[in-house]
Structure formats: C-alpha cells, structure tokens
C-alpha positions as CSV (number, residue, x, y, z in Angstrom):
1,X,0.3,-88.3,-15.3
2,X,3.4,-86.7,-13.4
3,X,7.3,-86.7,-15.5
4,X,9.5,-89.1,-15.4
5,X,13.2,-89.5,-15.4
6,X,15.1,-90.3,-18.5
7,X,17.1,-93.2,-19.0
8,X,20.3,-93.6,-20.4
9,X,19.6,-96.8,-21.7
10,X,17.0,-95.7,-24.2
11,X,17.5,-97.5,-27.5
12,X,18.8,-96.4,-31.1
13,X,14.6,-95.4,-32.5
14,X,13.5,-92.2,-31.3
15,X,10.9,-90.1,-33.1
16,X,11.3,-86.8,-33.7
17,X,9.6,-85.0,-30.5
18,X,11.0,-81.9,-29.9
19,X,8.1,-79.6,-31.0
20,X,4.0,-80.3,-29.4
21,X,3.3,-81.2,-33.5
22,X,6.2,-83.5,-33.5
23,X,4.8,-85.0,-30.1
24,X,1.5,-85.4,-31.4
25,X,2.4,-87.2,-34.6
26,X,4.8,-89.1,-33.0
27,X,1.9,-90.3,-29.9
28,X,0.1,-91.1,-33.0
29,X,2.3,-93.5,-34.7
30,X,4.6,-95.2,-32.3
31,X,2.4,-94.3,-29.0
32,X,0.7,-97.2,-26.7
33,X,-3.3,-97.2,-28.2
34,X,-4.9,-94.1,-26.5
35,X,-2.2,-91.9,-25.9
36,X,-2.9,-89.3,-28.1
37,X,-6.4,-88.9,-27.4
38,X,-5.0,-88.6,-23.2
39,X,-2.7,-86.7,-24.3
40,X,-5.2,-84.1,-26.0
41,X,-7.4,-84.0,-23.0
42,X,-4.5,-83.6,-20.4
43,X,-3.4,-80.7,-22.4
44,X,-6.8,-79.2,-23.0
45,X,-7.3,-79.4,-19.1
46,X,-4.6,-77.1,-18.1
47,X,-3.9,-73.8,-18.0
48,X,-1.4,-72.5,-20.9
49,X,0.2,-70.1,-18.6
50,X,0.9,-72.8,-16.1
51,X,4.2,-73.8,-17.8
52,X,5.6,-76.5,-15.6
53,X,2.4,-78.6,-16.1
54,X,2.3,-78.0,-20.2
55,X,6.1,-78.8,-19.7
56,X,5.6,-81.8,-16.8
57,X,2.8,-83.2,-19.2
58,X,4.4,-83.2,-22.7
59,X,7.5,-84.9,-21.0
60,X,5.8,-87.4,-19.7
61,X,4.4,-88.6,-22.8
62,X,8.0,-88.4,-24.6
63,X,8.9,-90.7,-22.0
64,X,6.3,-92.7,-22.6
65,X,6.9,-93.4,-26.4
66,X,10.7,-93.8,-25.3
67,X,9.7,-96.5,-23.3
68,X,8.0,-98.4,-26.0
69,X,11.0,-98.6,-27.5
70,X,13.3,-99.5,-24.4
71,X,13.3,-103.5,-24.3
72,X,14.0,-103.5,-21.0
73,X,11.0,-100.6,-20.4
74,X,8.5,-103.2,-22.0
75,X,10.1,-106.4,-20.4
76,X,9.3,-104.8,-16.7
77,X,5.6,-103.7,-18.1
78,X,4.9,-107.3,-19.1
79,X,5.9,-108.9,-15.6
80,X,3.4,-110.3,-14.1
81,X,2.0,-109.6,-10.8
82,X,3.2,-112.9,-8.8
83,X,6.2,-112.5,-10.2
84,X,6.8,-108.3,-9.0
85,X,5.5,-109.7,-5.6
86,X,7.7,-112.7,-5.1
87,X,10.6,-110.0,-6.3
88,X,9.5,-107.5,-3.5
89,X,9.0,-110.0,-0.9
90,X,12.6,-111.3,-1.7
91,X,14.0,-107.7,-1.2
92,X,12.0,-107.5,2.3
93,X,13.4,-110.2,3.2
94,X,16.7,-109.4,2.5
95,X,16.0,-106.0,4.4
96,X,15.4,-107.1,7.5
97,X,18.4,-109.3,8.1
C-alpha cells in the first residue's frame, strides 16, 4: 500500500490519529473491515529503522479512514466499472480532437 495525498475536502469526523495507538483504535472502529489486521501485518513486515516505510504505511491507512468519511471518497469507490469506463473513453475521446 503506497501514501496518498490528502484532500482538502475531507469532512467535519476525523478520529483521533496522530499516535500508532490512536491509529490502531481508530482502524478498529471507523476502518473498512480488515484494515486493522493489514495494517498489523504491513507494519510487522518492515523494518523499524526503515522510517519512510513505517511513515509511508501509517499514512496510508489515515488516508484511508479519511476517506471513509469523504462522501465524495466513497461515491467514486461505489462507481461501477461501465460506468469509470464509459467516463474514460469520453476523456479519450475528447483527447484526441
């Protein structure tokens, strides 16, 4: 799982996060099913002195729980495939002219 990019359009709810405890209760309770048990075995797999990835991980599950709470975030995730296609081909289209 690589970082992502935060968004200024993140709603009013946001857990508390800014410790790896706060994470972790917070991937418990408002997380997508799953995420805190990924979470735990992304961070068991790396090296602790390997900062950027401990860093790079841990953000990208923030974001993640941000995102469950963006309506805009979960409105994109529930599009459905035709639909991201016929959007794309659209765009290609539009491209090449």
């Amino acid at each position: 799982m690589t970082a992502q990019p935060e968004h200024p359009d993140i709603g009013q709810f946001t857990p508390p996060m800014r410790t790896l405890a706060e994470l972790r209760e917070a991937l418990s309770t408002w997380g997508f099913p799953g995420d805190r048990q990924k979470f735990e075995a992304e961070l068991d797999a790396i090296d602790l002195d390997d900062l950027t990835r401990v860093r790079e991980t841990t953000q990208a599950y923030r974001h993640r729980i941000l995102m469950r709470y963006n309506p805009g975030a979960m409105a994109a995730l529930a599009r459905s495939t035709g639909d991201v296609e016929a959007e794309l081909r659209r765009k290609l289209a539009e491209a090449s002219r």
